[in-house]
C-alpha positions as a Markdown table, in Angstrom:
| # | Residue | x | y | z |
|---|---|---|---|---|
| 1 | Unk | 20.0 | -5.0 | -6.2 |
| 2 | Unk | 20.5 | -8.3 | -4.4 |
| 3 | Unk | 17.9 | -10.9 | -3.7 |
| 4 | Unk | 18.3 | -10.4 | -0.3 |
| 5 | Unk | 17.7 | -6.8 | -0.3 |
| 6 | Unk | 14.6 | -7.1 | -2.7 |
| 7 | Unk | 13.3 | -9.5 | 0.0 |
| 8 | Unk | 13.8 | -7.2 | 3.0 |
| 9 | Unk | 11.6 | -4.8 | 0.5 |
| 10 | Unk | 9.3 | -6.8 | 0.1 |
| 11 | Unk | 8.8 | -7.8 | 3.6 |
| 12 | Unk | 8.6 | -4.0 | 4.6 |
| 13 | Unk | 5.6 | -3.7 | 2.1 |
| 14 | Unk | 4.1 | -6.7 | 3.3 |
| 15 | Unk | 4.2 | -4.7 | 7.0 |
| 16 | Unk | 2.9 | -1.7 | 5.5 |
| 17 | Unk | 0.2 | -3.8 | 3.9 |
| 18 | Unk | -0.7 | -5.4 | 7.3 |
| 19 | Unk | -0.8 | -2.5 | 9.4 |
| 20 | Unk | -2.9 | -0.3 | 6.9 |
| 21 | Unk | -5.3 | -2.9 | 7.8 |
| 22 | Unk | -5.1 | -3.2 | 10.9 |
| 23 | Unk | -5.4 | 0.4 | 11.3 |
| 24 | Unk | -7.9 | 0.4 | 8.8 |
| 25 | Unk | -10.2 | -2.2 | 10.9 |
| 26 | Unk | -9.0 | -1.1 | 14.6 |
| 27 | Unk | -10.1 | 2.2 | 14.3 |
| 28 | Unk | -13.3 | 3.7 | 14.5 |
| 29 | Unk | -12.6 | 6.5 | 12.1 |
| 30 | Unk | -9.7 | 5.8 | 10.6 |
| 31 | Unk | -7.5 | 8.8 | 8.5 |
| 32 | Unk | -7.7 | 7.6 | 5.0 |
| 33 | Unk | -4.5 | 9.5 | 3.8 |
| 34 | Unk | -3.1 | 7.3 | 7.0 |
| 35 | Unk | -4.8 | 4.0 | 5.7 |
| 36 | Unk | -4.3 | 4.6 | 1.6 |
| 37 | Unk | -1.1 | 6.1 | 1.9 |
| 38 | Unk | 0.5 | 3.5 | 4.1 |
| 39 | Unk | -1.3 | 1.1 | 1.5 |
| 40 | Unk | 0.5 | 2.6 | -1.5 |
| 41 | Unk | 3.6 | 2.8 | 0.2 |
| 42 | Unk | 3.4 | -0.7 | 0.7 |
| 43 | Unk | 2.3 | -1.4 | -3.1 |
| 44 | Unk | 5.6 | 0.4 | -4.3 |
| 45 | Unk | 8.1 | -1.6 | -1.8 |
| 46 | Unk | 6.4 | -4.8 | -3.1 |
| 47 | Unk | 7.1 | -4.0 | -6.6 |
| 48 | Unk | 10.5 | -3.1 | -5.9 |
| 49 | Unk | 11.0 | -6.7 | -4.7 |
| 50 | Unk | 9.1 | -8.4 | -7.4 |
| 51 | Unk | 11.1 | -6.4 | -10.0 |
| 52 | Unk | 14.0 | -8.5 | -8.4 |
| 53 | Unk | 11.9 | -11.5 | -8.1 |
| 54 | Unk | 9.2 | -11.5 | -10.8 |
| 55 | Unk | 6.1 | -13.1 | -10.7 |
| 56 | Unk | 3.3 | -11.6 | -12.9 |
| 57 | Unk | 0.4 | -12.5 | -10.8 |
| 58 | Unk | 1.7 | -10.8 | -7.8 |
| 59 | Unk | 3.3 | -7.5 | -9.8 |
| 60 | Unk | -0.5 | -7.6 | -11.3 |
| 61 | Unk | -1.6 | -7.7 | -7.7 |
| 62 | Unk | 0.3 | -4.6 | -6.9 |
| 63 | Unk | -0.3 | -2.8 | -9.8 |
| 64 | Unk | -4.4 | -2.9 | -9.0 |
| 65 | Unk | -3.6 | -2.2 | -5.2 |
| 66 | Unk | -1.7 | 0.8 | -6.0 |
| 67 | Unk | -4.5 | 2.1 | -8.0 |
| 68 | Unk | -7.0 | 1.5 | -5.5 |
| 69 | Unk | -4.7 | 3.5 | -2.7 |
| 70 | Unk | -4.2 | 6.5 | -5.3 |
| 71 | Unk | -7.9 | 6.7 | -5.7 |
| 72 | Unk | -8.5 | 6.4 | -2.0 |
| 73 | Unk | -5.9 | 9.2 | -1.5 |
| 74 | Unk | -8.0 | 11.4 | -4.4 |
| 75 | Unk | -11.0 | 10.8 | -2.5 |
| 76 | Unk | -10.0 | 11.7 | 0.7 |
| 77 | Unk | -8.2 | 15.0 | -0.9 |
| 78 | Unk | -11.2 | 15.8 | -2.7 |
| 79 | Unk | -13.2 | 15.3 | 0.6 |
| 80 | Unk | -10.8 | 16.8 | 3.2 |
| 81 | Unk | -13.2 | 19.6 | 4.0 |
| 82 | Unk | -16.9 | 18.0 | 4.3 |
| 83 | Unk | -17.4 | 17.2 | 7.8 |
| 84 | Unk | -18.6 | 13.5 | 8.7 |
């Protein structure tokens, strides 16, 4: 994959990240599988361009946000029934 492309990856990630919280603190009740998923999505895009362009801290970074958007996502599945 060329640098290039890793970048416009990354970039689309960093978007993903951005608008999850945007969403996230624009809305009154915003749809976790929205918020999470859009989050993770982001995650995976970013570690496709730091594959390209390593850096530990940030692939670290990614690693631990992933996580916390899968859990989110398992929470929200888990609760997709209970009313608010």
């Amino acid at each position: 994959m060329s640098e290039t492309l890793a970048n416009a990856i990354g970039l689309l990630g960093t978007a993903c990240i951005i608008f999850a919280y945007a969403y996230a603190t624009g809305s009154r009740a915003p749809n976790p599988f929205v918020q999470h998923g859009v989050n993770l999505l982001g995650a995976a895009f970013l570690t496709v361009s730091l594959l390209v362009n390593f850096n530990l801290a940030s692939l670290v970074l990614e690693f631990f946000w992933a996580a916390i958007a899968l859990w989110g996502l398992a929470k929200a599945w888990r609760n997709r029934g209970a009313t608010a």
